[in-house]
C-alpha positions as CSV (number, residue, x, y, z in Angstrom):
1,X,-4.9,-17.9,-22.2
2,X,-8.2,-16.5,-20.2
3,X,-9.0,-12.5,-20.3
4,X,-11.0,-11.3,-18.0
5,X,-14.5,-10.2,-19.2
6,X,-14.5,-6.1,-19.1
7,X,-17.9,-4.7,-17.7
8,X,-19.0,-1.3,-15.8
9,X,-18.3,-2.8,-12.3
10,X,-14.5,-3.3,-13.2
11,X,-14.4,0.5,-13.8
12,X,-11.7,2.5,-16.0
13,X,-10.1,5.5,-14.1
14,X,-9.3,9.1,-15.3
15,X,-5.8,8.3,-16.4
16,X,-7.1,5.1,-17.9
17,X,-6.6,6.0,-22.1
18,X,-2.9,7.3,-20.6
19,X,-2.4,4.0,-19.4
20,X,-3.4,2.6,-22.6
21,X,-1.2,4.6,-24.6
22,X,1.9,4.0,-22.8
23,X,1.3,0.7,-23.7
24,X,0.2,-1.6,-20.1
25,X,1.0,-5.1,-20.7
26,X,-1.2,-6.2,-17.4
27,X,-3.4,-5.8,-15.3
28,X,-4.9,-7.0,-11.9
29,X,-8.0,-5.9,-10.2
30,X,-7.9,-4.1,-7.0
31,X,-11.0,-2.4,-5.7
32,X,-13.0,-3.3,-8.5
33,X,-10.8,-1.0,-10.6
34,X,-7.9,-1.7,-12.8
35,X,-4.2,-1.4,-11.6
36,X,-1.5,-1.6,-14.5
37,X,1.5,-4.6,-12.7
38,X,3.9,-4.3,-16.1
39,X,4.7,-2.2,-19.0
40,X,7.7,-3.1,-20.5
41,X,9.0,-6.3,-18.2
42,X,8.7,-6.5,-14.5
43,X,12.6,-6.5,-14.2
44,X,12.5,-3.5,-17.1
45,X,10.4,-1.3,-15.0
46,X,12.3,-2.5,-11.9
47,X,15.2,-0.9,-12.9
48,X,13.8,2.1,-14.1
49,X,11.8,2.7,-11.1
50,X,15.2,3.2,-9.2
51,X,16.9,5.4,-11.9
52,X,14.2,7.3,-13.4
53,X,10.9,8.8,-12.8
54,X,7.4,7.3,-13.1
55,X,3.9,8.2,-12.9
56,X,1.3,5.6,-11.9
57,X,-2.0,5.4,-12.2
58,X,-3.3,4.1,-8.5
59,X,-6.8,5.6,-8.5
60,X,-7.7,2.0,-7.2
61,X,-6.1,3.8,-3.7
62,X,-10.0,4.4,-2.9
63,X,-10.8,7.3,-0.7
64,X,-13.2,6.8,2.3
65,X,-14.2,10.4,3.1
66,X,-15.2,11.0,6.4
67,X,-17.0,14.9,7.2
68,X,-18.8,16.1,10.3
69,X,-18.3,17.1,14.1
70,X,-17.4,12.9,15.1
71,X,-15.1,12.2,12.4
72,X,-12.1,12.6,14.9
73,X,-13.8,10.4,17.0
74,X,-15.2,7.8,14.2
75,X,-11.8,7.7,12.8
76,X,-10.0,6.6,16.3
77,X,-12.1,3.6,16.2
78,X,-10.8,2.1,13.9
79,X,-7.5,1.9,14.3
80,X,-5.2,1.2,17.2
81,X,-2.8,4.1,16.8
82,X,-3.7,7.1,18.7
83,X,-4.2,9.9,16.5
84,X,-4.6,12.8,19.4
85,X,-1.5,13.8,18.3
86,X,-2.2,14.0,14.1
87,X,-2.5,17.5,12.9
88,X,-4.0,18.9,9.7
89,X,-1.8,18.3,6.9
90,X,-0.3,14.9,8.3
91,X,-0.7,11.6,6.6
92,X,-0.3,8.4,8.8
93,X,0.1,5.0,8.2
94,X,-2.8,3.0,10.4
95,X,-3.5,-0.4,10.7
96,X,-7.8,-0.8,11.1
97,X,-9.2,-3.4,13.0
98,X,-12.2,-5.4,13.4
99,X,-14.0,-6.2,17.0
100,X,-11.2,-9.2,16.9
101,X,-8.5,-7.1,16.0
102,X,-8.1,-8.8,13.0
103,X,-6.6,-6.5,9.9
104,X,-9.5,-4.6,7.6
105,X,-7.1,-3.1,5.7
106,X,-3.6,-0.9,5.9
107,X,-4.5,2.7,4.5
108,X,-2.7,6.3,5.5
109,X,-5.0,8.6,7.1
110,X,-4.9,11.6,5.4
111,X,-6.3,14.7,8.0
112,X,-7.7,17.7,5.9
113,X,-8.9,18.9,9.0
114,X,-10.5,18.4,12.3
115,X,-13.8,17.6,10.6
116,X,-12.6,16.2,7.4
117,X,-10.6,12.8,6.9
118,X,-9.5,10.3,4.1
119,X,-8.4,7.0,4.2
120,X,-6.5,5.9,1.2
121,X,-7.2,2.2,1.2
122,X,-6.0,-1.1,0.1
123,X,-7.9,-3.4,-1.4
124,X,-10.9,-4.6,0.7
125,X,-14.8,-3.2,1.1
126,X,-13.7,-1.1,4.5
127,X,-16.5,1.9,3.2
128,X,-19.0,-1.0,4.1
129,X,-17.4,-1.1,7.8
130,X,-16.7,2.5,8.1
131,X,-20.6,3.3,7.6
132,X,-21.6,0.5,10.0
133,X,-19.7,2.0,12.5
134,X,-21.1,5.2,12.0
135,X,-24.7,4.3,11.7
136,X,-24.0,1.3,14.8
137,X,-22.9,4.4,17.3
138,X,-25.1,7.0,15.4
139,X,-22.0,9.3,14.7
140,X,-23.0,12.9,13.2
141,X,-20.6,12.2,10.3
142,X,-20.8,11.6,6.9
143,X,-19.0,8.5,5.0
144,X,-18.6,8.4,1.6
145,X,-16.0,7.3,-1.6
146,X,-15.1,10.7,-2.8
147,X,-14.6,11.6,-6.9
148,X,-10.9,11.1,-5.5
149,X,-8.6,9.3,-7.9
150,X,-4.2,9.5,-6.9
151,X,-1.6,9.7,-9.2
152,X,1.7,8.7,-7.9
153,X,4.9,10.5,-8.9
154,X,7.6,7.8,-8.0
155,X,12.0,7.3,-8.3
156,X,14.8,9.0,-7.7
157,X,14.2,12.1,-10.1
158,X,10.5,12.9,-8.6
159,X,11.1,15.9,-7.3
160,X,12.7,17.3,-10.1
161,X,9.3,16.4,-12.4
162,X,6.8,17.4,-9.6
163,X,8.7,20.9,-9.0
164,X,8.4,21.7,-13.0
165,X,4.4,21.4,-12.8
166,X,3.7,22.6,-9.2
167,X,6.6,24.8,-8.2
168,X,9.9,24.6,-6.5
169,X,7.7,24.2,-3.4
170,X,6.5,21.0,-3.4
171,X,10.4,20.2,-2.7
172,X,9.5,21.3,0.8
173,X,7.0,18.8,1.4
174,X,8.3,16.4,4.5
175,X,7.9,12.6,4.8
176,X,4.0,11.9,5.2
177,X,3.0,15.6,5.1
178,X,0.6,17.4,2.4
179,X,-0.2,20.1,0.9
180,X,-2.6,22.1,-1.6
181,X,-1.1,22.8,-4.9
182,X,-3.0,24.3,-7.5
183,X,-3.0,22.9,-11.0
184,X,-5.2,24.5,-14.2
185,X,-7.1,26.3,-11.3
186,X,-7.9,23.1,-9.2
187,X,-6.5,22.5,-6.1
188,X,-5.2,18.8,-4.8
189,X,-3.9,18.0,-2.1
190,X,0.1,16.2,-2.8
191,X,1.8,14.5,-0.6
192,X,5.2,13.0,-0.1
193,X,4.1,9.3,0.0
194,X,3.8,6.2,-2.2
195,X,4.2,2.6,-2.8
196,X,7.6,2.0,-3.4
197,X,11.2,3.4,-1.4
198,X,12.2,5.5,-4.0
199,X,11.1,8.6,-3.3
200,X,8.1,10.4,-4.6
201,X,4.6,11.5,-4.4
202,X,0.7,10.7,-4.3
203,X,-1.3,13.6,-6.1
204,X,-5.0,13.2,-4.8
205,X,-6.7,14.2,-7.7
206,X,-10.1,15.6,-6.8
207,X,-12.6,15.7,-10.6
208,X,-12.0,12.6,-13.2
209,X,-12.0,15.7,-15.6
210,X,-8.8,17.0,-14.6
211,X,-7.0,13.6,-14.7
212,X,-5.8,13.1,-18.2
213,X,-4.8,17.1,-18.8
214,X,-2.8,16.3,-15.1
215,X,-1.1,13.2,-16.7
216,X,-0.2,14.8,-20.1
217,X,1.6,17.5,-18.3
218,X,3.7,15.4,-16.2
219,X,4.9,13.6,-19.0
220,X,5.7,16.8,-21.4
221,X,7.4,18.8,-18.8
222,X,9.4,15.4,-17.8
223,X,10.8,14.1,-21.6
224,X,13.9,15.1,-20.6
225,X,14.0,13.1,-17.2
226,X,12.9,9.6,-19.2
227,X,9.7,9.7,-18.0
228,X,7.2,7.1,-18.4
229,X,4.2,5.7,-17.2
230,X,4.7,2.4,-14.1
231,X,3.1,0.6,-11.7
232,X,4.1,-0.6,-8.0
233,X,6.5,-3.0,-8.7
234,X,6.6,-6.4,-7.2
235,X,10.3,-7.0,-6.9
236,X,11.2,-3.4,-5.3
237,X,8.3,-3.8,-2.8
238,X,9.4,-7.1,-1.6
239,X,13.0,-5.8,-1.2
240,X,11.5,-2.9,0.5
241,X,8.8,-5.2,3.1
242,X,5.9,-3.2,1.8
243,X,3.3,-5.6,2.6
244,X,-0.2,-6.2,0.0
245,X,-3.2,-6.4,2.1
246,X,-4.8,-9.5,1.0
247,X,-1.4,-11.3,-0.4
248,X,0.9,-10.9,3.0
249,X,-1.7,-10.4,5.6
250,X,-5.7,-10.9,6.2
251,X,-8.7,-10.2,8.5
252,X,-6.9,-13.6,10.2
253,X,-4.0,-11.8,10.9
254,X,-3.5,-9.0,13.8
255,X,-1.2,-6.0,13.7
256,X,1.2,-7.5,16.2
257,X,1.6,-10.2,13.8
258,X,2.0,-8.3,10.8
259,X,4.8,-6.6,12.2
260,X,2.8,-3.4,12.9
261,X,3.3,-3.1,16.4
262,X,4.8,0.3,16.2
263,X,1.2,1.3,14.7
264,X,-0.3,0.4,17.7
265,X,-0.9,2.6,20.9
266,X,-4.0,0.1,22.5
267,X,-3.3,1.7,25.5
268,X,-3.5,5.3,24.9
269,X,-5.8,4.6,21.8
270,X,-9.3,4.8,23.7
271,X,-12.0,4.3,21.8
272,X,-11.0,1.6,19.1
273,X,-13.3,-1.3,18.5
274,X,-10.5,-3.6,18.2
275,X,-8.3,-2.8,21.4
276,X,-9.5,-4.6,24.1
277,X,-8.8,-7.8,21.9
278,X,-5.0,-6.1,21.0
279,X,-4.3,-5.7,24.6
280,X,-4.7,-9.1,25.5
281,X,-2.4,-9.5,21.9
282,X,0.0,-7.5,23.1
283,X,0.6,-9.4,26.5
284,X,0.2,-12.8,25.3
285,X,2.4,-12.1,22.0
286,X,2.2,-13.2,18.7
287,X,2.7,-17.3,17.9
288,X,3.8,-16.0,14.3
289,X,4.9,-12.6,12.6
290,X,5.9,-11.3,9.2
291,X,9.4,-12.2,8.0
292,X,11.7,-11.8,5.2
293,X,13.0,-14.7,3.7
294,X,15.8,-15.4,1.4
295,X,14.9,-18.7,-1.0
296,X,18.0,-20.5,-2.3
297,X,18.6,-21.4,-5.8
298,X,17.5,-20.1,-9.3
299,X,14.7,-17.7,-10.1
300,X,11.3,-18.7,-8.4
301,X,8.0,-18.9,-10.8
302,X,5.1,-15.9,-9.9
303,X,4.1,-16.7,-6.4
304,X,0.2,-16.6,-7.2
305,X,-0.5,-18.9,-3.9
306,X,0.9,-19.6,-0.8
307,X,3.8,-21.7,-0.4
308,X,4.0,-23.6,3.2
309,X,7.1,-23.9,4.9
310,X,8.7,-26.6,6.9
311,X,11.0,-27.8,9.3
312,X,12.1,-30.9,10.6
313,X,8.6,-32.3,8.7
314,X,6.2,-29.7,10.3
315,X,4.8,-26.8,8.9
316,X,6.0,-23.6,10.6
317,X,4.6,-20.7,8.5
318,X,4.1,-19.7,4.6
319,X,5.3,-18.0,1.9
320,X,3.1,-14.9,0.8
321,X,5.2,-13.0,-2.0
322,X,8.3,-14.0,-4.1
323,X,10.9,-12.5,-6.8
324,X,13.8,-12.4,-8.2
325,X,15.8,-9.6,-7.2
326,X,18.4,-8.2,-10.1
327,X,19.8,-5.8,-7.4
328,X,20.6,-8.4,-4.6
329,X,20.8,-11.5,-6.9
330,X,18.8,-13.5,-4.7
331,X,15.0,-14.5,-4.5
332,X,13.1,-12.1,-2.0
333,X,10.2,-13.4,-0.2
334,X,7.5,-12.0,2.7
335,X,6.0,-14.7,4.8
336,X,4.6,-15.6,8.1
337,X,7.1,-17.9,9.9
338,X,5.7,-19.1,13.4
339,X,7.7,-18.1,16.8
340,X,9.7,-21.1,16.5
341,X,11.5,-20.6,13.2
342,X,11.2,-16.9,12.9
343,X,14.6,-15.8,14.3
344,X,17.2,-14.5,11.7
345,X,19.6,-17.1,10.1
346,X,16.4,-19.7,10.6
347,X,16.9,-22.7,7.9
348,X,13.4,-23.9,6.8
349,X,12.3,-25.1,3.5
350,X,9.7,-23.9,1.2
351,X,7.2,-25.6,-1.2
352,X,7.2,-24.3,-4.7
353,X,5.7,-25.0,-7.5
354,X,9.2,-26.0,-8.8
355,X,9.7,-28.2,-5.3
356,X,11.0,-27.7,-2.3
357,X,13.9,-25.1,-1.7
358,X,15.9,-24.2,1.3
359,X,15.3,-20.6,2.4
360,X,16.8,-18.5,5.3
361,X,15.1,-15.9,7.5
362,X,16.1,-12.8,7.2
363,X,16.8,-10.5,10.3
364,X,15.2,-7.4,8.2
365,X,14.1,-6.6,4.2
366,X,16.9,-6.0,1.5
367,X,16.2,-2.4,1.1
């Protein structure tokens, strides 16, 4: 079996030898940085996820810092949602756009204040963008990647772990808010947020110094809770439609598309590079949007391509992420199903690497 070749440009993280201790079985690459996908077995840390408490190393969620007088005004071009309305101390969920309104990428906004943003991104080169923006309009602001690594906190019993090491305060924290906790004299900003829909939180973790004294603690003061260290898990992010930039949707793909219409507010949202091709999207409609799919039979093999799918002998959309799901005893899927075929209780059949298997569209995700 191939390994891939270890070099400085695939670069560790602070919680890296925590990772390694706990005993990562995998890896994948996401921002030129190493995510852990599996510890014990993906079905293993399924089930934990949604009974326990875990803490993941994400510092692959990259920080694009933005800092000056036009950061307000760099940051609401590049996204279609308005943020007039965003205060300090809110985190939102944006979809950013290209001149085409193609997706760049689907980071949360985090708003430190007026003059001072992050965007927590997924994996694609937006800093690149962001800074051609800038320098393209001659914006007094400053873009850079920040010595910002996150740690989520994730599962039912989060709160419980988080208020031991921060303080019965951070129970206070609402959906997509933040605040500043101090830990060992360093303050970070936590917020209730995270890849997964059980419950938790991202810790932005300003210093790589502070990272592995941040980890150990977590896991001393939470023995007692069962603890360990996780990853975003496939299954439970399929069941929950958490879509993977790059996997479910692309540059080729619009918002509208996506299913992130509700992100969108083209025409209040003045300013964005990407709207005046989004408003003729959002007329015209979408030929084909994101869909949950149910794929009959027996446990599907790793979905590691795209699997077309068919009716009546044409192709009418794709496959983008597949599991087994212990919890609904079925095999979950994300794809994009064209308008024809995309309506809930839809029969279509889907290519595998297995063959072909009859699947039904789903009116809405499992979880």
């Amino acid at each position: 079996m191939a390994t891939i070749s270890l070099s400085r440009r695939l670069r560790r993280t602070p919680f890296s030898d925590g990772v390694e201790a706990a005993g990562v079985k995998g890896f994948t690459v996401y921002n030129r940085m190493l995510l852990p996908t599996v510890f014990d077995s993906v079905e293993a840390d399924y089930r934990h996820l949604k009974t326990a408490v875990q803490v993941w190393d994400v510092s692959c969620e990259r920080q694009v810092e933005l800092r000056g007088p036009d950061a307000g005004r760099l940051m609401q071009m590049l996204t279609p949602r308005d943020l007039r309305g965003m205060l300090a101390g809110q985190c939102y969920y944006i979809p950013i756009v290209d001149e085409t309104g193609g997706m760049l990428n689907d980071p949360v906004a985090v708003k430190l204040a007026e003059d001072r943003w992050w965007i927590s991104i997924a994996d694609s080169d937006l800093l690149l963008w962001v800074k051609g923006i800038a320098n393209g309009y001659r914006l007094d602001v400053l873009v850079d990647e920040p010595d910002v690594s996150p740690l989520a906190v994730q599962g039912p019993k989060a709160d419980d772990l988080m208020a031991r090491v921060f303080g019965d305060r951070v129970r206070d924290i609402r959906f997509f808010k933040f605040d500043m906790f101090s830990f060992q004299g360093r303050d970070m900003a936590v917020a209730r947020s995270g890849y997964s829909k059980q419950g938790g939180f991202e810790i932005y973790v300003e210093g790589g110094d502070i990272g592995m004294p941040l980890w150990n603690a977590l896991f001393e003061a939470g023995e007692d809770l069962d603890v360990r260290a996780g990853c975003p898990n496939l299954i439970e992010r399929i069941e929950s439609g958490l879509l993977s930039y790059g996997n479910d949707m692309t540059d080729d793909n619009t918002p509208h598309e996506c299913g992130l219409g509700r992100f969108c507010n083209t025409h209040t949202a003045i300013g964005c590079v990407g709207r005046d091709a989004l408003l003729r999207v959002a007329k015209e409609g979408p030929v084909q949007q994101i869909r949950a799919i149910e794929i009959d039979g027996d446990a599907v093999p790793p979905c590691d391509r795209i699997w077309p799918c068919y009716a009546d002998g044409r192709r009418v959309g794709q496959v983008t992420s597949a599991a087994w799901s212990p919890d609904f005893q079925a095999n979950v899927a994300i794809g994009m199903i064209r308008l024809s075929h995309w309506d809930a209780g839809a029969r279509i059949e889907v290519e595998t690497p297995e063959g072909i298997r009859s699947a039904t569209v789903r009116d809405s995700f499992w979880a």
